[in-house]
DSSP file (Angstrom, degrees, kcal/mol; ACC not computed):
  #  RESIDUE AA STRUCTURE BP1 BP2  ACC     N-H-->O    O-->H-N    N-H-->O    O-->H-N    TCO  KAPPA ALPHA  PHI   PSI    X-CA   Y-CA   Z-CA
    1    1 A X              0   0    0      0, 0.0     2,-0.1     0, 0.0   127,-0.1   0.000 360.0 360.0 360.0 125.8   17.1   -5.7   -3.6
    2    2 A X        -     0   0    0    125,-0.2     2,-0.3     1,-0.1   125,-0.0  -0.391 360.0-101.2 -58.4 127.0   16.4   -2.4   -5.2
    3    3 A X        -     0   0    0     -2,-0.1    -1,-0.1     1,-0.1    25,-0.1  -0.553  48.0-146.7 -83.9 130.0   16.0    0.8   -3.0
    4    4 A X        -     0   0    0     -2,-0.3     2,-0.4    -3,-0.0    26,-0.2  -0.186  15.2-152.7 -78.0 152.8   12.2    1.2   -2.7
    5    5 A X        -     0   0    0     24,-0.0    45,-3.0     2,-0.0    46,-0.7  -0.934  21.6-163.5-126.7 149.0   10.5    4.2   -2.5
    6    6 A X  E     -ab  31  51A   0     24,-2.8    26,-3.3    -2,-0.4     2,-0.6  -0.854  12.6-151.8-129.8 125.3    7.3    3.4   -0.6
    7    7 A X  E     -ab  32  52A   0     44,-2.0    46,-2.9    -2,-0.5     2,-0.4  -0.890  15.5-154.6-105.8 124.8    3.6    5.9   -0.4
    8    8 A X  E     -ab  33  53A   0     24,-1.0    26,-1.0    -2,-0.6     2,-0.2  -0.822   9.1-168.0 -97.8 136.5    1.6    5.2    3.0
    9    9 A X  E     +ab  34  54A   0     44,-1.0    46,-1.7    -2,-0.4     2,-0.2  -0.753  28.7 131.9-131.8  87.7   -1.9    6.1    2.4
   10   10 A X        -     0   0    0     24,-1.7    48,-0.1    -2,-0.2    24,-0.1  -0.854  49.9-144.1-132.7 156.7   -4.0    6.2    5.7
   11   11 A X  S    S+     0   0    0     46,-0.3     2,-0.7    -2,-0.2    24,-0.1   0.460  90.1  74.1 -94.9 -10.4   -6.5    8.9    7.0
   12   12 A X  S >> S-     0   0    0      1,-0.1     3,-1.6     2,-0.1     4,-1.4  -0.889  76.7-148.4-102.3 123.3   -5.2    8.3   10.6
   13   13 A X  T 34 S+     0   0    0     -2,-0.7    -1,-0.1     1,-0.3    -3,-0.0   0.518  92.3  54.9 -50.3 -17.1   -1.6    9.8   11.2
   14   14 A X  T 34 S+     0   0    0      2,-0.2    -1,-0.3     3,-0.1     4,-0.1   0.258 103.5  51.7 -97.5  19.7   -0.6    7.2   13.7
   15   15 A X  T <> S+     0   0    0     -3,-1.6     4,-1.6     2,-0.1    -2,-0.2   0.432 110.4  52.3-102.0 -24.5   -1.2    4.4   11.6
   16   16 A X  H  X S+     0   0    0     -4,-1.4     4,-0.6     1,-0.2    -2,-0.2   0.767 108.6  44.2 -89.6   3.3    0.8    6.0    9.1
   17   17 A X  H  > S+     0   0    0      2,-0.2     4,-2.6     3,-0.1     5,-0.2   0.699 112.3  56.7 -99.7 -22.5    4.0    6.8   11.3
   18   18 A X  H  > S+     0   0    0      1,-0.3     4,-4.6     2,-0.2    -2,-0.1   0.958 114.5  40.6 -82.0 -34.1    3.7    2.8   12.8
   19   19 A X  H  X S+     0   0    0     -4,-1.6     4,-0.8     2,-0.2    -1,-0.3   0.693 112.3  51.4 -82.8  -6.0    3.9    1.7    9.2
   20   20 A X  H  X S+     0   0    0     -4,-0.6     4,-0.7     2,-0.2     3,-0.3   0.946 115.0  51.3 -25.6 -77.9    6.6    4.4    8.4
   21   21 A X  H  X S+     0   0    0     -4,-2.6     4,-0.8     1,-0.2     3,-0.5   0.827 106.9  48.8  -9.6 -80.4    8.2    2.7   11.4
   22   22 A X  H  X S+     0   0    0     -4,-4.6     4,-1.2    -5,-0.2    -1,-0.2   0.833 110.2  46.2 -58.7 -36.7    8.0   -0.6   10.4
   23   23 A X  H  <>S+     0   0    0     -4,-0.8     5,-3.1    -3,-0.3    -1,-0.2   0.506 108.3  58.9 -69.6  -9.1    9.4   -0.4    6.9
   24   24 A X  H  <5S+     0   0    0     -4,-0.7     5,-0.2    -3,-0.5    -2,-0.2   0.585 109.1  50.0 -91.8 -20.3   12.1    1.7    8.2
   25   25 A X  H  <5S+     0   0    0     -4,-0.8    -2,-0.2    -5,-0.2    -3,-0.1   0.907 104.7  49.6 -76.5 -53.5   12.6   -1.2   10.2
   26   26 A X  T  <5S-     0   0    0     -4,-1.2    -2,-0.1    -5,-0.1    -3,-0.1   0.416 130.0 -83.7 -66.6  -6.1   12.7   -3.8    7.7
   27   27 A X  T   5S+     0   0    0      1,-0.1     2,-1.2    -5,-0.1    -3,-0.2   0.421  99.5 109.8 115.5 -18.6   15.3   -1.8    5.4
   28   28 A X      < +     0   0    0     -5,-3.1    -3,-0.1     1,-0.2   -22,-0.1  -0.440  26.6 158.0-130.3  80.5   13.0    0.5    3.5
   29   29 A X        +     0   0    0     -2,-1.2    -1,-0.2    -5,-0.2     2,-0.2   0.912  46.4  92.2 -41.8 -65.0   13.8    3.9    5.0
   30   30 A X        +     0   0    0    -26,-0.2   -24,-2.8    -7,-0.1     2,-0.3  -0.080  59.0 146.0 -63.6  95.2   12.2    6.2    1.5
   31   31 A X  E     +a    6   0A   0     -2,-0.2   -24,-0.2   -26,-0.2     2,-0.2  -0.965  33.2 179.9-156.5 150.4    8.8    6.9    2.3
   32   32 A X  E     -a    7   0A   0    -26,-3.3   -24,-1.0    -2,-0.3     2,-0.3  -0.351  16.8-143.0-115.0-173.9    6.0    9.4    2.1
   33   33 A X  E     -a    8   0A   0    -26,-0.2     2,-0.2    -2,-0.2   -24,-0.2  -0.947   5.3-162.8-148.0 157.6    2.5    9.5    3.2
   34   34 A X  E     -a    9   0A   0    -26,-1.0   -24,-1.7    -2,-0.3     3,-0.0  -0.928  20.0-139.3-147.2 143.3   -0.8   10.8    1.7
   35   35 A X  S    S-     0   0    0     -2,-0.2     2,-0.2   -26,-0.2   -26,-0.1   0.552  84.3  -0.1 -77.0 -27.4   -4.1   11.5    4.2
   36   36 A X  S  > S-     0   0    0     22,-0.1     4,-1.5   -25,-0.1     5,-0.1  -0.835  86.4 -89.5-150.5 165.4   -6.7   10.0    1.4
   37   37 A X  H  > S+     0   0    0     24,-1.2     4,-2.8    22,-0.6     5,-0.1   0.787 125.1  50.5 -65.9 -23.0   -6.6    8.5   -2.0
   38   38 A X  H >> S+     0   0    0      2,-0.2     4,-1.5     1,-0.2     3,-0.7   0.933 110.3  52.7 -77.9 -67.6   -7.0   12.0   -3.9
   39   39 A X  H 3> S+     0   0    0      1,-0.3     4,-2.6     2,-0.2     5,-0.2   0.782 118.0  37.0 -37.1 -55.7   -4.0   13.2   -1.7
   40   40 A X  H 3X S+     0   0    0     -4,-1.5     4,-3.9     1,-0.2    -1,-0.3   0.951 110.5  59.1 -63.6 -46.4   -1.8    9.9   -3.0
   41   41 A X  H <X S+     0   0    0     -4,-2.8     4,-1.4    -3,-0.7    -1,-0.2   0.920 107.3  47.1 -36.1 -52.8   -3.2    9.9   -6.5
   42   42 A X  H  X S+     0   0    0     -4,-1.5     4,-3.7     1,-0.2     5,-0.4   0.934 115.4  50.1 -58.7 -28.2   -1.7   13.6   -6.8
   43   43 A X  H  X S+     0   0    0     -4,-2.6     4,-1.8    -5,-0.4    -2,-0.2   0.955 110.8  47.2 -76.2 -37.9    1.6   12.1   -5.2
   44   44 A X  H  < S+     0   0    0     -4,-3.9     5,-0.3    -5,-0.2    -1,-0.3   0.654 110.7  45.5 -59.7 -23.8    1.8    9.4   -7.4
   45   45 A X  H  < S+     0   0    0     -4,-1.4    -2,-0.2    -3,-0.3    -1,-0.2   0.820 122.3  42.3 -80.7 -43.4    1.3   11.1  -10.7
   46   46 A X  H  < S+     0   0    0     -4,-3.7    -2,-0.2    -5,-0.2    -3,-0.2   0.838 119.2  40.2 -80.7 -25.8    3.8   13.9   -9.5
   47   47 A X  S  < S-     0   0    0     -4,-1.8     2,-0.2    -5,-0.4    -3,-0.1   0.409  82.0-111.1 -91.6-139.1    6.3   11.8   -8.0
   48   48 A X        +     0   0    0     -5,-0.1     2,-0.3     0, 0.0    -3,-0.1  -0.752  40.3 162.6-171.3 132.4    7.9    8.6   -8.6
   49   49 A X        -     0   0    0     -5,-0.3   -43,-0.2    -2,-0.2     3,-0.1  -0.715  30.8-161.4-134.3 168.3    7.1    5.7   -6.3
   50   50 A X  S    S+     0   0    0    -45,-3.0    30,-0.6     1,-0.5     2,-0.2   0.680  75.1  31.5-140.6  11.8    7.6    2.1   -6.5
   51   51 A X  E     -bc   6  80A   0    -46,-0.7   -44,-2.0    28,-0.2    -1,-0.5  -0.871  56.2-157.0-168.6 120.9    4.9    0.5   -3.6
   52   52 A X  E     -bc   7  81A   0     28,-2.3    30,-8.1    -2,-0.2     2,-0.5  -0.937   4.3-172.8-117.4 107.4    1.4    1.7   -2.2
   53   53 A X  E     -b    8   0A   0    -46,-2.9   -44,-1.0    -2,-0.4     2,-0.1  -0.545  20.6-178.2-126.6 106.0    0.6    0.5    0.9
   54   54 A X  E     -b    9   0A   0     -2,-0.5    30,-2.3   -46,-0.2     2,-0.2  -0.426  27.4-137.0 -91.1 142.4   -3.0    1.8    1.2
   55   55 A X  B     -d   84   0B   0    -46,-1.7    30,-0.2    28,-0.2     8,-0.1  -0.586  20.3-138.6 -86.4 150.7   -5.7    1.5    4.2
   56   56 A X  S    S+     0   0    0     28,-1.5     7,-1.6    -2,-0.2     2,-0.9   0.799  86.7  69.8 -84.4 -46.0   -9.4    0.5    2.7
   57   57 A X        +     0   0    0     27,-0.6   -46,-0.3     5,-0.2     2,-0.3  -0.564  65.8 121.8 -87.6 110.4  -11.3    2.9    4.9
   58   58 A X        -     0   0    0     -2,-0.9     4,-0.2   -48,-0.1     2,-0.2  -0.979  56.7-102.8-164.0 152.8  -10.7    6.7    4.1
   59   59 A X  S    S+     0   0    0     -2,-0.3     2,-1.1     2,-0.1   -22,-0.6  -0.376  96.6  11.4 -88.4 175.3  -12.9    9.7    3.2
   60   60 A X  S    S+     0   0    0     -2,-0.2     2,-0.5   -24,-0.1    -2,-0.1  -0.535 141.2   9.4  31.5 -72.4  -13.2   11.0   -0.3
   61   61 A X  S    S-     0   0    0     -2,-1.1   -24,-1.2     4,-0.0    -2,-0.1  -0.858  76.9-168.5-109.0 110.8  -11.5    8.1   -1.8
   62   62 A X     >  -     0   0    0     -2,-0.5     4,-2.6    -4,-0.2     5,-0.3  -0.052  44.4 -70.7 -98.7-154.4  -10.7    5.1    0.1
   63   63 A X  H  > S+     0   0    0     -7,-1.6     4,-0.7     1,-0.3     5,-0.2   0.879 123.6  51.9 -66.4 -57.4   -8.5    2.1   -0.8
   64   64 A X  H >> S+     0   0    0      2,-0.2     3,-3.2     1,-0.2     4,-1.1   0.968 113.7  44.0 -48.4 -52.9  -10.5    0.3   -3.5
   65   65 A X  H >> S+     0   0    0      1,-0.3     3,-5.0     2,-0.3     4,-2.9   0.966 116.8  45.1 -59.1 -65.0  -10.9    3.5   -5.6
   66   66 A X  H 3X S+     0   0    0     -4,-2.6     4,-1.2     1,-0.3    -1,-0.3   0.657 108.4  51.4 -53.8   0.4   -7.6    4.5   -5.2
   67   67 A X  H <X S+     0   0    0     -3,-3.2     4,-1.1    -4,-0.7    -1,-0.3   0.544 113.9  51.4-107.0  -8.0   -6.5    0.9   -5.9
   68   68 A X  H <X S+     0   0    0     -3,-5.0     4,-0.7    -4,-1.1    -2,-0.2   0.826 116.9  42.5-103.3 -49.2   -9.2    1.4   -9.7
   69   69 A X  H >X S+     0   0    0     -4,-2.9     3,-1.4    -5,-0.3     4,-1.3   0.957 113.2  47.6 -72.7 -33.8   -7.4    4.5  -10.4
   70   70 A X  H 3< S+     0   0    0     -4,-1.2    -1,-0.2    -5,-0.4    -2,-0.2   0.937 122.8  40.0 -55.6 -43.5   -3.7    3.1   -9.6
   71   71 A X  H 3< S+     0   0    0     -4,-1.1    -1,-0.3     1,-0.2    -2,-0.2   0.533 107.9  57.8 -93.3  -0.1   -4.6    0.1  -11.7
   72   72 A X  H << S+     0   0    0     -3,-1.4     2,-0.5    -4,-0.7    -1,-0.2   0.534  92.7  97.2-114.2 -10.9   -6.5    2.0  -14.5
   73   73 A X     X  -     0   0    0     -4,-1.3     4,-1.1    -5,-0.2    -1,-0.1  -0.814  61.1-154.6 -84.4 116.0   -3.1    4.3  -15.2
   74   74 A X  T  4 S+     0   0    0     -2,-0.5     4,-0.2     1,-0.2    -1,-0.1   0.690 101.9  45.2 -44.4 -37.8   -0.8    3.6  -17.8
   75   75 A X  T >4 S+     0   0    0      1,-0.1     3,-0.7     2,-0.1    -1,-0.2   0.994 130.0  23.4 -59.7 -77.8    1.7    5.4  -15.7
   76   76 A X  T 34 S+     0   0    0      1,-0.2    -2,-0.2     2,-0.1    -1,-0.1   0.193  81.2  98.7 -80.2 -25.4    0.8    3.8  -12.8
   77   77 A X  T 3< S+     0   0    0     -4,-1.1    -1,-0.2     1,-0.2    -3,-0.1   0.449  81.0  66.3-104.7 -30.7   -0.9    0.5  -13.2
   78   78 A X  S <  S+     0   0    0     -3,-0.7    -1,-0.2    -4,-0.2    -2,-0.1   0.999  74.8 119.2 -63.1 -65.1    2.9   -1.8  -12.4
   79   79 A X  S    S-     0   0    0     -4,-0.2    23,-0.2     1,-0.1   -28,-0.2   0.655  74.1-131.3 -38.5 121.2    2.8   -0.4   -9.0
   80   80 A X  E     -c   51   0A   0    -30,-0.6   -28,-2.3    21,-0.1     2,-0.5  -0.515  27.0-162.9 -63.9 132.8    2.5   -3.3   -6.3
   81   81 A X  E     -c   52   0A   0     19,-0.3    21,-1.6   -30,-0.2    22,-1.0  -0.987   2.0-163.1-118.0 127.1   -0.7   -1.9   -3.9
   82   82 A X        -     0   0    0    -30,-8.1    22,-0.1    -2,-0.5    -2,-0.0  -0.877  16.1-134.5-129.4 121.4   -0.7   -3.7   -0.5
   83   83 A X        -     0   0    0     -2,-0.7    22,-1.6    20,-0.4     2,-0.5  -0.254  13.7-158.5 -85.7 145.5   -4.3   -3.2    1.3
   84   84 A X  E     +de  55 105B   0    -30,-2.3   -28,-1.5    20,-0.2   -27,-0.6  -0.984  24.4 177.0-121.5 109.7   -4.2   -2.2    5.2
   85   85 A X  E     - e   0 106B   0     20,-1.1    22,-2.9    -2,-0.5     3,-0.1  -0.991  40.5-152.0-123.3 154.0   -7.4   -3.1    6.7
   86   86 A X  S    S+     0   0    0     -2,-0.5     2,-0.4    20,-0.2    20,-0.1   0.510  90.3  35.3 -66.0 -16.0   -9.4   -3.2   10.3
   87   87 A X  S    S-     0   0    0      2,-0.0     2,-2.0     5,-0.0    -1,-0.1  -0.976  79.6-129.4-147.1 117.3  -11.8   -6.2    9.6
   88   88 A X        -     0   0    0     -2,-0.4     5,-0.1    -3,-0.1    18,-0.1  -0.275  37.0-172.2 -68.6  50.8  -10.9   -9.3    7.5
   89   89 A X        -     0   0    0     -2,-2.0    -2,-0.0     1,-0.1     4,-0.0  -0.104  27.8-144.9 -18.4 152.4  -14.0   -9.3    5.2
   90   90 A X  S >> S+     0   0    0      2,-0.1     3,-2.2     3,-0.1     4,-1.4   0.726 105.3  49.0 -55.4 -67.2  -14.3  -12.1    3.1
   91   91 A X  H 3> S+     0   0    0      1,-0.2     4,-1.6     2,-0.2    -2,-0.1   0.603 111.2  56.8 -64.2  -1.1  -15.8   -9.7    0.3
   92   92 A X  H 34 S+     0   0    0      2,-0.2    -1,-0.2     3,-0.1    -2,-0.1   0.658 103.4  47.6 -79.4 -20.4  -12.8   -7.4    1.0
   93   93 A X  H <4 S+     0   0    0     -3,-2.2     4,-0.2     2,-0.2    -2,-0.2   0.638 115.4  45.6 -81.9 -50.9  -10.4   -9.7    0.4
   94   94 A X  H >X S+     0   0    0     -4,-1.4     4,-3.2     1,-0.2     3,-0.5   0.884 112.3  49.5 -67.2 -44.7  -12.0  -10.7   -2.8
   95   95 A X  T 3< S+     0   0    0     -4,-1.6     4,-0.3     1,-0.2    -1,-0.2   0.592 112.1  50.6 -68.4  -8.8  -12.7   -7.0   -4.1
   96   96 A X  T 34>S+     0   0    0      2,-0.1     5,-1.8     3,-0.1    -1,-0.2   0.621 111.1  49.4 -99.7 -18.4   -9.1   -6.3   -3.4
   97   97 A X  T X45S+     0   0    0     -3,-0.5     3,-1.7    -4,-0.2    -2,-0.2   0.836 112.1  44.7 -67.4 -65.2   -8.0   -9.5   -5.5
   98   98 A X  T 3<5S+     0   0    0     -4,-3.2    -3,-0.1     1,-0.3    -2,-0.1   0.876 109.8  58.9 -58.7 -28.6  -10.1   -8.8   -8.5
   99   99 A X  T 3 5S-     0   0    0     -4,-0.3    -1,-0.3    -5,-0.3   -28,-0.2   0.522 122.2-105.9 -87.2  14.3   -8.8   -4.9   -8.4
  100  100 A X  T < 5 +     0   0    0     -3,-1.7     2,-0.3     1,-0.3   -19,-0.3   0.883  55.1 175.0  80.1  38.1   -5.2   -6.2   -8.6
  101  101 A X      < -     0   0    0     -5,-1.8    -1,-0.3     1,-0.1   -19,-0.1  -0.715  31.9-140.1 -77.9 145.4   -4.0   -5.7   -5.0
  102  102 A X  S    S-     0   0    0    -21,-1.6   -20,-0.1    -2,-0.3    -1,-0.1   0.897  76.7 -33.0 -12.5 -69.3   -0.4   -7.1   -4.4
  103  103 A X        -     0   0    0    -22,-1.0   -20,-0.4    -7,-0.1     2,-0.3  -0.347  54.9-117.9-147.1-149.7   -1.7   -8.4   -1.1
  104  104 A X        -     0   0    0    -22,-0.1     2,-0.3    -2,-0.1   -20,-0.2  -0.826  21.0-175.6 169.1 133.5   -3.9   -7.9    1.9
  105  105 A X  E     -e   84   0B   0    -22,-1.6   -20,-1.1    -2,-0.3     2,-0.4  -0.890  18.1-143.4-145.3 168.1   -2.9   -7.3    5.9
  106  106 A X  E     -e   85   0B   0     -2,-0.3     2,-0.3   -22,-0.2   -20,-0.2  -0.907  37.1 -98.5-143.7 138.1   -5.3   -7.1    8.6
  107  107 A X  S    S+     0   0    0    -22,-2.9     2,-0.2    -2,-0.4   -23,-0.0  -0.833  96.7  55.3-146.4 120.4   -4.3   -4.6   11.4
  108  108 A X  S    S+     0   0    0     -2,-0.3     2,-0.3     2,-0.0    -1,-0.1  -0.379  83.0 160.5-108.2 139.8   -2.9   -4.5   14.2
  109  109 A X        -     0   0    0     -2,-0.2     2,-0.3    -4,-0.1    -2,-0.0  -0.989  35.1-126.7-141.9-174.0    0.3   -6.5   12.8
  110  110 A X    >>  -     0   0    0     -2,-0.3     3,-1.8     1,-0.1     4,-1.3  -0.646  29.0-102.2-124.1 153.7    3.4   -6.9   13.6
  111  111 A X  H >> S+     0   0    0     -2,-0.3     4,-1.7     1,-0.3     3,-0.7   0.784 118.8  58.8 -27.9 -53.0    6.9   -6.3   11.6
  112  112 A X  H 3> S+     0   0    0      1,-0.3     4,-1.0     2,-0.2    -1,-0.3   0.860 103.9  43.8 -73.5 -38.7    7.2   -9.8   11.0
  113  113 A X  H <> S+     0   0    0     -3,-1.8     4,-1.6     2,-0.2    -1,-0.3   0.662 112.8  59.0 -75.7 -15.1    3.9  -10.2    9.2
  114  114 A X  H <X S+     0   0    0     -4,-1.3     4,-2.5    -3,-0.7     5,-0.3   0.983 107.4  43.7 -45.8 -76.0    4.8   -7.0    7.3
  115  115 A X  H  X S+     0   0    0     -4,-1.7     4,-2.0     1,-0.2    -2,-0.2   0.574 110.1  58.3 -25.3 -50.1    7.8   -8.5    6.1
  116  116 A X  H  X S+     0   0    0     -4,-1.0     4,-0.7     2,-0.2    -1,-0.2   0.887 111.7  42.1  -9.9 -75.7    5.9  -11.8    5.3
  117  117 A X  H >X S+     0   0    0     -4,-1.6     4,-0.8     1,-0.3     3,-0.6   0.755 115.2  46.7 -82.9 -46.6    3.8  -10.1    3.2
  118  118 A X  H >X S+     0   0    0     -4,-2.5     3,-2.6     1,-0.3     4,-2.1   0.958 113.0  50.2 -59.4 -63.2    6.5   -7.7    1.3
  119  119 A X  H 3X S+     0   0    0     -4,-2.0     4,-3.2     1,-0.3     3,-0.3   0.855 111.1  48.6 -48.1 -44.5    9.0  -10.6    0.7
  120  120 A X  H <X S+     0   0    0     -4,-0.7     4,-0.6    -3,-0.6    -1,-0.3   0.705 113.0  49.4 -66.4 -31.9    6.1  -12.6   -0.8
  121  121 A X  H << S+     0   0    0     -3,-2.6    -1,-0.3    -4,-0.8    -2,-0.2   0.835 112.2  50.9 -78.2 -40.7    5.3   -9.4   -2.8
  122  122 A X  H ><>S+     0   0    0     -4,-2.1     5,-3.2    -3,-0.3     3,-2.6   0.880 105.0  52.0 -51.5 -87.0    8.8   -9.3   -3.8
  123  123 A X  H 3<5S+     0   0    0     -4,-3.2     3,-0.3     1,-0.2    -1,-0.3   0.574 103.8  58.1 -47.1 -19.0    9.2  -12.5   -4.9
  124  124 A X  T 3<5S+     0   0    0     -4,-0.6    -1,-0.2     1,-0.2    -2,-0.2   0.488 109.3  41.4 -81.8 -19.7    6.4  -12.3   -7.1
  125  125 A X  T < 5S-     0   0    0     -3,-2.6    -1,-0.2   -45,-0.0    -2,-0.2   0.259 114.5-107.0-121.3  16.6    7.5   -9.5   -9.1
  126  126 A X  T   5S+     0   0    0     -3,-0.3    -3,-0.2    -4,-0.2    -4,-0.1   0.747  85.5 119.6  54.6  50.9   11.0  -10.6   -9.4
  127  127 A X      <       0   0    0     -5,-3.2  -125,-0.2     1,-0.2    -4,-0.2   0.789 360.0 360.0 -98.2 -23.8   12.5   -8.0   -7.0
  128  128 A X              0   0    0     -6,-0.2    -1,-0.2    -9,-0.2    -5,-0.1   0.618 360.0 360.0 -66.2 360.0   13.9  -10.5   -4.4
């Protein structure tokens, strides 16, 4: 397994330290955070990153947009995006499908369904 580097994208600062937390748990210590989508966009063009796991609901650009810009960049557009939401929409689930999310988690959850979801992610791009 490749050492990750992983961008948390939440507006709330303790949702981004529990999922800090949790990937630090699971093995994947290298991680940043961004407040919004604009904030991550800039971090993503400037940096170099290899996993977005973005929350839906944020001011000035939330999870879908950023997930239309991630996917609409040549740069950018491999990047696995794995969507953090508060309500299991049906039509969220779908719009997050069609924009090329990775995945989809519903939160609160727990390291193990993290994991789940990552390994699955994993396997799928031929990291495992």
């Amino acid at each position: 397994m490749p050492e990750l580097k992983f961008l948390i994208v939440d507006d709330f600062s303790t949702m981004r330290r529990i999922v800090r937390n949790l990937l630090k748990e699971i093995g994947h210590a290298d991680a940043d955070e961004a407040e919004d989508g604009v904030a991550a966009l800039q971090k993503l063009r400037n940096g170099k990153f290899d996993f977005v796991v973005s929350d839906i609901n944020m001011p000035n650009m939330n999870g879908f947009q950023l997930l239309n810009e991630i996917k609409g960049d040549e740069k950018l557009k491999h990047l696995p995006v794995l969507m953090v939401t508060a309500e299991a929409r049906k039509e969220d689930i779908v719009m997050a499908a069609q924009g090329g999310a990775a995945g989809y988690i519903v939160k609160p959850f727990t390291k193990a369904t993290l994991e789940d979801k990552l390994a699955n992610i994993f396997k799928k791009m031929g990291w495992s």
